[in-house]
C-alpha positions as CSV (number, residue, x, y, z in Angstrom):
1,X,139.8,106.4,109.0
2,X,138.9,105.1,112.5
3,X,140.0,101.3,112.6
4,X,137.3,98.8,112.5
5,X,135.6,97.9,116.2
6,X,133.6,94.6,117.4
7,X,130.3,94.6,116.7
8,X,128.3,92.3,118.8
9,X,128.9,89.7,116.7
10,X,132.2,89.8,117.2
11,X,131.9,89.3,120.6
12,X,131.9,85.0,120.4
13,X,133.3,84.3,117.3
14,X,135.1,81.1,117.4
15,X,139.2,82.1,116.4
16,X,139.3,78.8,114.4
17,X,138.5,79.4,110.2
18,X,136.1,76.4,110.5
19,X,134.1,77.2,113.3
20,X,133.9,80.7,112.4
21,X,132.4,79.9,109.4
22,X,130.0,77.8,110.6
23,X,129.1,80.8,113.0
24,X,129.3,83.1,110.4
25,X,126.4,80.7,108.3
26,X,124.4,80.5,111.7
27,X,124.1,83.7,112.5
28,X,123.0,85.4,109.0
29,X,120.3,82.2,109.0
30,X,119.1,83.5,112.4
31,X,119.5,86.9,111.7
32,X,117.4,86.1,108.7
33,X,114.6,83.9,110.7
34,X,114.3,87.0,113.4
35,X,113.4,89.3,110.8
36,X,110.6,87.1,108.9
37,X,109.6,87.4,112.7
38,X,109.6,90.9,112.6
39,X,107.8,91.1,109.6
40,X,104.6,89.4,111.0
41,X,104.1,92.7,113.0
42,X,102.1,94.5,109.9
43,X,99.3,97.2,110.4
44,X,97.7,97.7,107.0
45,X,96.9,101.1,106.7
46,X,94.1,102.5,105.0
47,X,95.2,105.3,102.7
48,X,98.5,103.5,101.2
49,X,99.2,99.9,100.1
50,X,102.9,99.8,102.1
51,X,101.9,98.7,105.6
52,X,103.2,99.3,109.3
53,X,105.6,97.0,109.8
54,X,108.8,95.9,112.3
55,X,111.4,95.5,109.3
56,X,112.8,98.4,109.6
57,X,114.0,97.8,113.0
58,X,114.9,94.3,112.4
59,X,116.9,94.9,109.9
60,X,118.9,97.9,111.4
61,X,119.4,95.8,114.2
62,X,120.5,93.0,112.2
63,X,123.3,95.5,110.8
64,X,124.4,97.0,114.0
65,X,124.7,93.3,115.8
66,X,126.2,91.5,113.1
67,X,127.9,94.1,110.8
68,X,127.9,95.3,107.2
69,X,128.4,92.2,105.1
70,X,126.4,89.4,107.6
71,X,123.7,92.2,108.2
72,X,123.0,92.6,104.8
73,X,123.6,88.7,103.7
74,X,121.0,88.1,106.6
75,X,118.8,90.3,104.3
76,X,119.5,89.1,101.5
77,X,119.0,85.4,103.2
78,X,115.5,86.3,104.3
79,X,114.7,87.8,100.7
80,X,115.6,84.6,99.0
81,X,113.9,82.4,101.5
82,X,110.4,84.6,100.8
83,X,110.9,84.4,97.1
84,X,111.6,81.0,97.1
85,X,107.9,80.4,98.6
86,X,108.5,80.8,102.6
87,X,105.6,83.0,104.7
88,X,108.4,85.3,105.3
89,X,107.4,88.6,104.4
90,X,104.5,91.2,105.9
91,X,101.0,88.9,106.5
92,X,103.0,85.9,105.9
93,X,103.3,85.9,102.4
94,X,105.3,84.6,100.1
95,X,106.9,84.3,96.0
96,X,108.7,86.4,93.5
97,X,105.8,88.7,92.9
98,X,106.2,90.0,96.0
99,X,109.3,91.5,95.6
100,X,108.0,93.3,92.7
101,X,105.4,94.8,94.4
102,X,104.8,98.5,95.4
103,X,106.8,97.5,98.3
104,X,109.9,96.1,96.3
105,X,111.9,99.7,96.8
106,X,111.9,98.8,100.6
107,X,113.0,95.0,100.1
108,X,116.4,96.5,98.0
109,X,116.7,99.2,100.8
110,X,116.5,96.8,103.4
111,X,119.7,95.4,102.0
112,X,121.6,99.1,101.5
113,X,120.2,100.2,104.9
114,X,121.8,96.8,107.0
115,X,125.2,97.3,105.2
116,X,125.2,100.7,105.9
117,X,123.9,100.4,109.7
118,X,126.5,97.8,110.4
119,X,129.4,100.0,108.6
120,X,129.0,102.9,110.9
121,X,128.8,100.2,114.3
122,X,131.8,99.0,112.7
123,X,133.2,102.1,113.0
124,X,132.1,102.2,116.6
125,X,128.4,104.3,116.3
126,X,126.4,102.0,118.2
127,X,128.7,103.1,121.3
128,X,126.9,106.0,122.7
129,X,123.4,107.4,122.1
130,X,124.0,110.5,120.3
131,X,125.8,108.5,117.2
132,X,123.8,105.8,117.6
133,X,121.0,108.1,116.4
134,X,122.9,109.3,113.8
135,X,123.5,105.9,112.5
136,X,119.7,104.7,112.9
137,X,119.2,107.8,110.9
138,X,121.0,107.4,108.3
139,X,120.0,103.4,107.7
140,X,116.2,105.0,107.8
141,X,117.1,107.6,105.6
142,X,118.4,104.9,103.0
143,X,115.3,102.7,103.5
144,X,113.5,105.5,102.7
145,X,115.1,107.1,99.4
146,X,114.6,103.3,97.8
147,X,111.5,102.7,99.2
148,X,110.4,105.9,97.1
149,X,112.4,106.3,94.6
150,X,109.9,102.5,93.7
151,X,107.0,104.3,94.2
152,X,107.7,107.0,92.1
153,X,107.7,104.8,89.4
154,X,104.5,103.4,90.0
155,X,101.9,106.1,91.9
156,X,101.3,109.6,90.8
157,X,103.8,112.3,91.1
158,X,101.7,114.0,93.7
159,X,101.3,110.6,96.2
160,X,104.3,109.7,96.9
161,X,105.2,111.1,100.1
162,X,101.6,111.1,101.6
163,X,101.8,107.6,100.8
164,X,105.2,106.1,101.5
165,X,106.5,108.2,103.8
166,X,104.2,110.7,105.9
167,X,102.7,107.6,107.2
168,X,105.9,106.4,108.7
169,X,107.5,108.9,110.1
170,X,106.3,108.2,113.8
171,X,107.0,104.6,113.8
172,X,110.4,105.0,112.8
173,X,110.8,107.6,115.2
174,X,109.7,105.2,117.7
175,X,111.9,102.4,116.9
176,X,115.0,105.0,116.0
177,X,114.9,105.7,119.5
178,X,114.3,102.1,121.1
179,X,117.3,101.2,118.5
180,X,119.5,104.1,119.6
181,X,119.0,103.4,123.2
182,X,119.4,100.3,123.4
183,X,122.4,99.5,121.1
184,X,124.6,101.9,123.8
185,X,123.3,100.5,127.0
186,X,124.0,96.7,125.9
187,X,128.0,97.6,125.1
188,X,127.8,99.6,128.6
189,X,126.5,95.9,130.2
190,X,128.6,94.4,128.2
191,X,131.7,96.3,128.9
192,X,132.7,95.7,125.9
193,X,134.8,98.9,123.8
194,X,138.4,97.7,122.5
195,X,139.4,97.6,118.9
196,X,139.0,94.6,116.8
197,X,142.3,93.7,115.8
């Protein structure tokens, strides 16, 4: 298996335990802010209750620049904040019920789809265009199958594509490709391709 590379996170983290941790804290509270950000960019559309929003990118980001474990504690971070009563999530709302909602399969594949986005830059995918598609693909792909596999449960059999995914698919083709194009180009500014040891 291909040894474990920076992510961009990597780049300035502080070589003492201390510091590092306090880094480590600061980033995934950041991370976590940006994508509450993110989530304020919501186009309600009018033929299914899960809306337009910039999560998805935001939180594939978040994996790719800070890696599997922060990305997805960011996520989880930003979760916990809107349940505990923040105006975090799409339309600045808030609570538990929230994440309960028909939207709750996303929320849980936010989480998979960060850890898995910042696995594969981990593994160096972010490093060139062609597998930073693939690895925008497949953190989509994941957001996806939960986001669904949700709304099978609660809208007819029939619905649940033309509802929670047809929708979709041009927006997250959009930001695939801003996401794969700009994840290569900033390690070419950057310089920045040697192992993490």
């Amino acid at each position: 298996m291909q040894q474990r590379v920076l992510t961009y996170a990597d780049l300035w983290r502080p070589s003492s335990k201390e510091s590092a941790i306090v880094y480590d804290v600061m980033l995934v509270m950041a991370g976590s802010w940006a994508l509450a950000l993110f989530a304020q960019i919501a186009i309600p559309l009018p033929h299914t209750p899960v809306p337009i929003t910039g999560q998805s990118f935001a939180v594939l980001m978040l994996g790719v620049l800070l890696g599997s474990r922060k990305g997805a504690a960011s996520v989880m971070a930003y979760l916990a904040q809107g349940a505990c009563g923040l105006p975090f999530f799409a339309g600045g709302k808030a609570g538990l019920a929230i994440l309960s909602g028909v939207t709750a399969g996303y929320f849980a594949g936010f989480v998979a789809a960060a850890y898995v986005a910042g696995w594969l830059a981990e593994k160096g995918a972010d490093r060139n265009v062609f597998t930073s598609v693939l690895a925008m693909l497949v953190g989509t792909a994941v957001i996806f199958a939960f986001g669904l596999s949700w709304l099978s449960f609660i809208l007819p059999a029939g619905s649940v594509l033309a509802l929670g995914l047809y929708p979709f698919l041009p927006g997250a083709l959009i930001k695939l490709v801003a996401a794969a194009v700009l994840l290569p180009a900033g390690w070419a500014f950057l310089g920045k391709t040697h192992s993490h040891k």
